[in-house]
C-alpha positions in Angstrom: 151.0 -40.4 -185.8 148.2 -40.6 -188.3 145.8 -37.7 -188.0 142.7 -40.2 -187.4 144.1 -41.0 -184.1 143.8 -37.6 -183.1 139.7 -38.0 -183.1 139.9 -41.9 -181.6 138.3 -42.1 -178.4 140.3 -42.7 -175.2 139.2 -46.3 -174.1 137.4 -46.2 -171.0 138.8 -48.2 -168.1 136.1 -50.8 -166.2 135.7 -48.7 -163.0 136.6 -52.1 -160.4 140.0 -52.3 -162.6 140.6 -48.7 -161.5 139.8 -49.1 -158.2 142.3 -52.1 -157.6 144.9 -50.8 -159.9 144.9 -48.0 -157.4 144.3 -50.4 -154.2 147.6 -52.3 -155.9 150.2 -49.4 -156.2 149.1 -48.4 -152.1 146.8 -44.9 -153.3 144.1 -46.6 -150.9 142.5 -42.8 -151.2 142.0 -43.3 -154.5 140.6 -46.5 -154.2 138.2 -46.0 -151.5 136.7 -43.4 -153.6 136.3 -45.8 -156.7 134.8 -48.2 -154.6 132.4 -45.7 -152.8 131.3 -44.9 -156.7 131.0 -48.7 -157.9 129.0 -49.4 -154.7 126.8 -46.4 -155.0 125.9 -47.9 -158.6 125.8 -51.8 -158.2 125.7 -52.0 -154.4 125.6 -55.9 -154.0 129.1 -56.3 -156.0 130.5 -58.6 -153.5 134.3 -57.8 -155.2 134.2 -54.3 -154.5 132.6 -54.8 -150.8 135.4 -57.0 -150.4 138.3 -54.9 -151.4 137.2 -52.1 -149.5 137.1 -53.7 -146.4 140.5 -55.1 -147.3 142.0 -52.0 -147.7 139.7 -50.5 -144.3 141.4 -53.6 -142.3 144.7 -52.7 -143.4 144.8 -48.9 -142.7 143.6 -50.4 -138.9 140.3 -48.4 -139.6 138.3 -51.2 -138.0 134.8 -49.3 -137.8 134.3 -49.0 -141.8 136.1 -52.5 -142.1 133.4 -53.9 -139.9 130.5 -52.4 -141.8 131.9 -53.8 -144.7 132.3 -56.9 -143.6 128.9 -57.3 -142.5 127.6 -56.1 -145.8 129.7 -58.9 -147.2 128.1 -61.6 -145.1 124.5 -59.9 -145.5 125.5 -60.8 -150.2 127.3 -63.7 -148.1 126.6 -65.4 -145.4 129.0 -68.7 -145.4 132.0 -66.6 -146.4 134.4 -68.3 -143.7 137.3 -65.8 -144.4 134.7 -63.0 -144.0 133.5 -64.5 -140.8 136.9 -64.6 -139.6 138.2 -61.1 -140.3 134.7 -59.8 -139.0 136.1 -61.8 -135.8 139.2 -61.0 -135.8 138.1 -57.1 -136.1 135.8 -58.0 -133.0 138.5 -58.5 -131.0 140.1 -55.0 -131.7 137.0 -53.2 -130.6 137.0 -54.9 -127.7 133.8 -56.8 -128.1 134.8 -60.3 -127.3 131.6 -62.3 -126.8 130.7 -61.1 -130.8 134.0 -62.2 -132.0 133.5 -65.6 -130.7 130.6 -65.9 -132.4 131.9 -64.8 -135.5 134.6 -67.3 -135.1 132.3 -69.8 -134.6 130.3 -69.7 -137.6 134.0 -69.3 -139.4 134.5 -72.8 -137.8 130.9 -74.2 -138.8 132.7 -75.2 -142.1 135.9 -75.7 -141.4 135.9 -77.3 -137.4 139.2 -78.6 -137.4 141.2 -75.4 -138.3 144.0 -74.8 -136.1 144.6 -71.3 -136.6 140.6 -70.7 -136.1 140.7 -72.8 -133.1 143.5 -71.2 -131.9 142.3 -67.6 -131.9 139.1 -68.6 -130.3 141.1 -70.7 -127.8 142.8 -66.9 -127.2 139.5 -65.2 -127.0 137.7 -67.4 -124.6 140.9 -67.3 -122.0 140.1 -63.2 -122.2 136.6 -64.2 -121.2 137.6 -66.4 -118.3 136.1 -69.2 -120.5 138.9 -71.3 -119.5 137.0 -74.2 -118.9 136.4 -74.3 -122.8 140.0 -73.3 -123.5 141.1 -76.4 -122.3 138.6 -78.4 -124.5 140.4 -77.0 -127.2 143.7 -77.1 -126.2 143.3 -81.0 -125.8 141.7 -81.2 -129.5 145.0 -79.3 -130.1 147.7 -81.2 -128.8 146.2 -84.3 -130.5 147.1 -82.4 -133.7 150.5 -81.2 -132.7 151.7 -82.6 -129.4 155.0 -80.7 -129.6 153.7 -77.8 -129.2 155.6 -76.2 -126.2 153.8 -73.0 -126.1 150.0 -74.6 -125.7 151.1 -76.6 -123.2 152.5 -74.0 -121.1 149.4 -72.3 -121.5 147.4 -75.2 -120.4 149.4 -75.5 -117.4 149.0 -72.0 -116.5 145.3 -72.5 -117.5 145.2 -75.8 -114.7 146.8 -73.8 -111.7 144.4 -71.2 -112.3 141.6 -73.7 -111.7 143.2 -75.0 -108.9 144.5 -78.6 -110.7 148.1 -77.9 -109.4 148.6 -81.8 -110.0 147.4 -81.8 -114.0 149.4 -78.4 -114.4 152.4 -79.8 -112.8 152.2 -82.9 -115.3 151.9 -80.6 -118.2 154.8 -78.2 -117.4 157.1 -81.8 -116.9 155.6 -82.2 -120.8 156.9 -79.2 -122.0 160.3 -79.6 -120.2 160.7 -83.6 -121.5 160.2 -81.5 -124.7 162.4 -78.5 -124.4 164.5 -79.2 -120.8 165.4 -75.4 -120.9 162.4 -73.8 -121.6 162.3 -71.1 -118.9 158.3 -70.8 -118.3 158.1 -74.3 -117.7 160.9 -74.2 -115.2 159.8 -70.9 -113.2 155.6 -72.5 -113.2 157.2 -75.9 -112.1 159.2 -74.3 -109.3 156.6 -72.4 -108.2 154.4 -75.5 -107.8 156.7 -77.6 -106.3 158.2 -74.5 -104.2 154.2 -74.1 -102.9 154.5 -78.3 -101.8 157.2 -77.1 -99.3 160.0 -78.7 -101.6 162.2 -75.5 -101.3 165.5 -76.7 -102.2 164.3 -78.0 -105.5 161.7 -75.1 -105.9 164.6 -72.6 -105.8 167.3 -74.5 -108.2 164.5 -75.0 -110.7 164.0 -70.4 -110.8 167.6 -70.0 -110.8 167.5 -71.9 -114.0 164.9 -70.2 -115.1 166.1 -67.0 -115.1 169.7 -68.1 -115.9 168.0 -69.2 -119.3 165.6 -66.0 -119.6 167.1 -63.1 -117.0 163.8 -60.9 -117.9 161.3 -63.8 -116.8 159.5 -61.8 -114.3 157.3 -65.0 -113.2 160.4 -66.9 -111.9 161.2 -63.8 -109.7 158.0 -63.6 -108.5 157.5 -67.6 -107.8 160.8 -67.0 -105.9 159.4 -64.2 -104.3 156.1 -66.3 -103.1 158.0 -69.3 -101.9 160.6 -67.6 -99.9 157.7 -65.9 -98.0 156.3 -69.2 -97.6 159.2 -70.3 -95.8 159.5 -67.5 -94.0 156.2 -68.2 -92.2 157.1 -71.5 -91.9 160.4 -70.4 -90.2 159.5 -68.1 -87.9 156.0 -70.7 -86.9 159.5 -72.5 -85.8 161.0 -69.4 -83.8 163.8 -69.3 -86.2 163.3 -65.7 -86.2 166.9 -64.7 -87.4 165.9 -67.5 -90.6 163.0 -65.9 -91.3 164.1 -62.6 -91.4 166.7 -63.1 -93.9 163.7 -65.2 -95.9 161.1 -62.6 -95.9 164.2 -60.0 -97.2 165.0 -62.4 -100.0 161.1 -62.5 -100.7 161.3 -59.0 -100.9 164.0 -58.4 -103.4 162.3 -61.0 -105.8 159.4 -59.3 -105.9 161.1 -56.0 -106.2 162.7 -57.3 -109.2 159.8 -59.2 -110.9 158.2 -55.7 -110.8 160.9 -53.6 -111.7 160.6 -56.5 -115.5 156.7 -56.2 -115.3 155.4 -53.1 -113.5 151.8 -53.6 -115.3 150.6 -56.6 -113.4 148.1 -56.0 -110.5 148.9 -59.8 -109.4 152.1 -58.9 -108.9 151.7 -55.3 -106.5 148.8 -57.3 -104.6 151.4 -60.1 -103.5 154.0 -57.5 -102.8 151.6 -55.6 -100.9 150.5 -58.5 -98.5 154.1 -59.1 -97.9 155.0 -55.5 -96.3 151.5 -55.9 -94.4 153.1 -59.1 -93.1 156.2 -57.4 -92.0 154.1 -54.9 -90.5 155.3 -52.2 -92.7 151.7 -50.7 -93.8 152.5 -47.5 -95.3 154.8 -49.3 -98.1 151.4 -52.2 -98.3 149.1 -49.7 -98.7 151.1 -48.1 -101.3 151.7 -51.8 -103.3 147.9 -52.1 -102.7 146.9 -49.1 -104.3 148.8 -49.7 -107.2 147.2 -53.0 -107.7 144.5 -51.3 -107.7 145.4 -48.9 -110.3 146.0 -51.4 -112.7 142.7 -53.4 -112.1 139.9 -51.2 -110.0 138.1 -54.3 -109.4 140.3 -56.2 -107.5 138.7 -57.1 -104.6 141.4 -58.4 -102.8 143.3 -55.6 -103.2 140.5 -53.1 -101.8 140.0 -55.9 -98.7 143.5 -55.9 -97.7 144.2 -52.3 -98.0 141.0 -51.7 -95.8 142.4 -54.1 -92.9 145.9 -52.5 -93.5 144.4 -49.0 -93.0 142.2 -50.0 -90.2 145.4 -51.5 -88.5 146.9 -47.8 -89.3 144.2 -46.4 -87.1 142.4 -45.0 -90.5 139.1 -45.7 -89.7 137.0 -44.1 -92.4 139.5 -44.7 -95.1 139.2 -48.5 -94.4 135.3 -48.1 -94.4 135.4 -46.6 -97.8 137.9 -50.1 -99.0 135.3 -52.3 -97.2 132.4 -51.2 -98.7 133.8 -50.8 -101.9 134.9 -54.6 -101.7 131.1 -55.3 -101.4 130.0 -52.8 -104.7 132.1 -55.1 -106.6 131.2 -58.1 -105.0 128.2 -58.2 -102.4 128.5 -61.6 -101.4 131.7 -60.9 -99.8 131.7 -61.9 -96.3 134.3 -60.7 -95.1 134.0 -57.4 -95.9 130.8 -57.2 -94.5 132.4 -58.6 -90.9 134.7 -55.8 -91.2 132.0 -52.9 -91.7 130.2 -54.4 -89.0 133.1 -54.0 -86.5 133.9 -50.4 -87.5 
């Protein structure tokens, strides 16, 4: 080494090289700090805002990676993949109604994005939007008419509404697609299995669940349409019948919630089954459950209130009734029931 070198100067390296050399090899402390001191010096260098969000979004620090982002769009404001993460940050926090805006300026240059449209599709069906969902679905299924998955969805979407007929048309799409695909079976036999069509109904969840034993929804379709014709048998006098329909609903539902202990849906309709066998203690418990999982179910509240007023438990089932009518004031029935206490 020549002796000169000793007195050369150690070349400086440009701070934003730093920073991402360190973002590169994973030291995301290191980088966060670089960026924090190339922001506190040039704070409108879009690069480094950028960066730093990236690295805030991938530690799953969504609070900083917001701020960032918004500081983005503020140098920024038709960024669409800034838009986008901003939305799809939105949706972490929990604050749906500002992610769908974000995604919707994210689609104000880019309308026809399938993945975009997708997400928001997702959003709006947490929102109850489902109206909307299904304007998008059928922009979708022009695109990609295969798609299996979205039209399950959109038949789901269709019962919900109460459009058993177009829901039943889209599971029979999904199944001239995929002739095994277990969701489609278990939605269709619950359908068909709610038109009285039992025999059919039933064949159609045993396939279901012989393609997919863990599909929860076949066991409770079963469960739904064996009670069904248990009413219907013992409106007959086929008492002995019945019977043995109302234990097969049983031990459907048992099972469905044994796979998926976590929906309210699922304990409500288990619950109004025991009231209907006039087992109230086990109903209340199945309702209170329900309720458990979604404190604002009103039907839950309702039916444990006439279930405990059945019991004789007066001033339990005034507290049910009236709290039906916190959550919903309109409801009639409720009020009936308070009135008569």
């Amino acid at each position: 080494m020549k002796l000169g070198d000793f007195f050369k100067k150690t070349e400086k390296k440009d701070p934003l090289q730093e920073a991402e050399e360190y973002k590169n090899a994973g030291r995301f402390d290191k980088a966060l700090e670089s960026y924090r001191g190339i922001l506190e010096a040039e704070p409108s260098n879009l690069k480094a805002w950028y960066d730093k969000a990236t690295i805030h979004l991938t530690l799953e620090q969504f609070e900083p990676a917001l701020e960032a982002y918004e500081k983005i769009l503020e140098l920024d404001p038709g960024n669409k993949k800034a838009w986008h993460e901003k939305g799809f940050i939105l949706v972490n926090l929990g604050r749906l109604k500002e992610a769908l805006v974000a995604y919707d300026k994210a689609l104000e240059s880019d309308p026809e994005n399938i993945k975009l449209l997708s997400e928001k599709a997702m959003i709006l069906r947490e929102l109850k939007r489902n109206a909307e969902v299904l304007k998008i679905y059928e922009k979708l299924l022009e695109k990609d008419p295969n798609n299996t998955k979205m039209w399950v969805d959109k038949g789901s979407i269709l019962s919900d509404l109460g459009k058993d007929a177009d829901a039943l048309a889209a599971y029979e799409k999904v199944l001239e697609l995929d002739p095994n695909d277990s969701g489609a079976l278990a939605h269709k036999g619950l359908i068909i299995g709610l038109r009285r069509q039992y025999a059919q109904s039933f064949t159609l969840f045993d396939k279901a669940l012989e393609k997919d034993p863990a599909n929860w929804f076949a066991l409770f379709g079963k469960g739904v349409v064996w009670k069904l014709k248990g009413m219907d048998l013992k409106s007959l006098d086929r008492r002995y019948d019945a019977v043995k329909s109302f234990d097969n609903a049983l031990k459907a539902y048992e099972s469905a919630t044994v796979l998926n202990s976590n929906n309210a849906n699922l304990w409500y309709e288990k619950g109004l089954l025991f009231k209907d066998l006039d087992r109230g203690n086990e109903a209340i418990r199945a309702f209170n459950k329900s309720i458990e999982l979604d404190p604002g179910n009103t039907k839950a509240w309702y039916d444990k209130g006439v279930t405990l007023k059945e019991l004789g438990m007066e001033d339990e089932a005034t507290r049910c009734f009236e709290k039906v009518l916190e959550l919903e004031p309109s409801h009639t029935l409720a009020r009936h029931k308070l009135k008569q206490m």
